[in-house]
N, C-alpha and C positions, 0 to 999 in steps of 0.2 A: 410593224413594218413588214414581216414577214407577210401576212395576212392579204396586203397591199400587191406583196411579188407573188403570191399565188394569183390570187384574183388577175394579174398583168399574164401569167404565164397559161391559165388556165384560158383565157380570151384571144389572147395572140394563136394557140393553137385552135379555136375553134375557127377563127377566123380563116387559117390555111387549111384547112378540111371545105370550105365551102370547093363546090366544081367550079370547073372553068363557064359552065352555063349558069349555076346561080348565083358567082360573082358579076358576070353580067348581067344577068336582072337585076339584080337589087340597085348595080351600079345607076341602069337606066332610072332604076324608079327615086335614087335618092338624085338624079339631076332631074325631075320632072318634079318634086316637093323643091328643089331648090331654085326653079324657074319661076315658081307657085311663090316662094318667098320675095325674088326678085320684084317681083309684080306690084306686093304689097307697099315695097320701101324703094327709097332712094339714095343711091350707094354714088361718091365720086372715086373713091379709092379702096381696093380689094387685096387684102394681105392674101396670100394660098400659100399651103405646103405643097411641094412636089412630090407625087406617089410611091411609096417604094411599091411595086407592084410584086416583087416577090415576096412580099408579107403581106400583100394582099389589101392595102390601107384603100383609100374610096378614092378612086381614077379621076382625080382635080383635073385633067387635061382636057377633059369633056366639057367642062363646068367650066375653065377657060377661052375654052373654043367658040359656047355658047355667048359668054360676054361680051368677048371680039367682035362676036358675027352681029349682036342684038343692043349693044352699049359699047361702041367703040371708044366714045368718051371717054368711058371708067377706066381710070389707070389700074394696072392689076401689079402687084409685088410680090418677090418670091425670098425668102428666107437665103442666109447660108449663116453655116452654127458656126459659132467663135471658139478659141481652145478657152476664153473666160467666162464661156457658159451663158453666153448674152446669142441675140440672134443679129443680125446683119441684113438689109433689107435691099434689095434691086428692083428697079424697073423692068419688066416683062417688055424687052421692047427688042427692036434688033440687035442694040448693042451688047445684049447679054446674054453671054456664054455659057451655057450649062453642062455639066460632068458631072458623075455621080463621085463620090468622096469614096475612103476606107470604110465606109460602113454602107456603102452603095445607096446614098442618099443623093439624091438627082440636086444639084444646088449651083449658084452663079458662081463662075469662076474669073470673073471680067463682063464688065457693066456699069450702069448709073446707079449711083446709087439714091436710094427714097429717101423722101420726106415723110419720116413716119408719122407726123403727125397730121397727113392728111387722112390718115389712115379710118375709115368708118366701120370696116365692116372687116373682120378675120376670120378667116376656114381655118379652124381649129385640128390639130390629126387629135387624135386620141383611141386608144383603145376598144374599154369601156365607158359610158356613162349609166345617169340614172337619171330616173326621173324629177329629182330637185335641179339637175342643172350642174352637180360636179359630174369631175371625168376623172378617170387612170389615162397616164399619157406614159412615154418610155421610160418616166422615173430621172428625167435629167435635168427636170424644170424650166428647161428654154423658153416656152410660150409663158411660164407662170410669170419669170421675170420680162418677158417680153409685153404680156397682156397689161401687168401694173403698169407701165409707163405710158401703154393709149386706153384709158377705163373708158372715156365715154365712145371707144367703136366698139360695137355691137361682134359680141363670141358666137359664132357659130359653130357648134361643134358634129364631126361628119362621122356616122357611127353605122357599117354594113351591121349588126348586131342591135337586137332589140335591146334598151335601154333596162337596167335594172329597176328594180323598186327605191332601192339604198347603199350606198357605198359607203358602210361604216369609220372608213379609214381615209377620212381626208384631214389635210391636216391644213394650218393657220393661212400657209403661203401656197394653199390651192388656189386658184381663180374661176369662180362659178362661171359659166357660159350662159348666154342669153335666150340661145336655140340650141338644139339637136334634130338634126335630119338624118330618119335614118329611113330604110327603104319602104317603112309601113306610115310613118308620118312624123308630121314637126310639133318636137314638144316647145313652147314658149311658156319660159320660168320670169 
């Protein structure tokens, strides 16, 4: 396990070393592979994590703004974490209130809530991944237990960070992701 919180602590800092110009690019380039995903599939309902942008995670507000403007159909959902470790899911609409929590996590604090099992397609946050399609996430399991209960919508997982070879250290109650986009291109496992 230790192996696992190096790997998380060794990625999370590289990740805040990027400048404030090539956290913008890559941003642009991983909403331009994920407009390029769009195209290929058909999505009614879009789970997303809200950015912490002081650690720098991949600026979903973009990737929201586009779906509004180009699929206003798609309902879009945003997360807020339980104290029992489950996630809690809101409609992106006007009635929903967003505040960043104790951990300055942007999440609904008043809103509708989803039917998660409309759910087809989740932007996954995660750290690192590789190239089979696991990921390191912040080690709390919310998405793990969150992803088992909708298996068949499709994981996206959003990674400014070129994907590894291997991440030897996953364990039973990981949940493999179906994509990874990151700013040089979309692995499909």
């Amino acid at each position: 396990m230790a192996s696992k919180q190096i790997l998380r602590e060794v990625y999370l800092a590289k990740r805040q070393f990027l400048s404030d110009d090539e956290y913008e690019l890559r941003n642009h380039q991983i909403k331009e592979k994920f407009i390029s995903l769009l195209e290929n599939y058909s999505f009614n309902a879009i789970h997303t994590f809200l950015p912490i942008i002081s650690k720098r995670e991949v600026d979903t507000l973009r990737l929201i703004k586009y779906v509004r403007t180009t699929r206003p159909e798609v309902q879009i959902f945003v997360p807020k974490t339980l104290r029992n470790g489950h996630l809690e899911n809101y409609i992106l609409n006007d009635n929903c209130i967003i505040e960043e929590n104790k951990w300055g996590i942007p999440e609904p604090v008043e809103g509708d809530l989803s039917d998660d099992s409309l759910i087809d397609l989740v932007l996954v946050p995660l750290i690192i991944s590789d190239k089979l399609g696991d990921r390191i996430g912040y080690g709390k399991g919310f998405y793990d237990r969150f992803l088992e209960k909708i298996p068949e919508a499709k994981k996206v997982g959003l990674s400014l960070l070129p994907n590894l070879d291997k991440i030897e250290f996953i364990e039973t109650t990981d949940i493999r992701l179906d994509f990874c986009i990151t700013p040089s291109q979309v692995y499909h496992f």
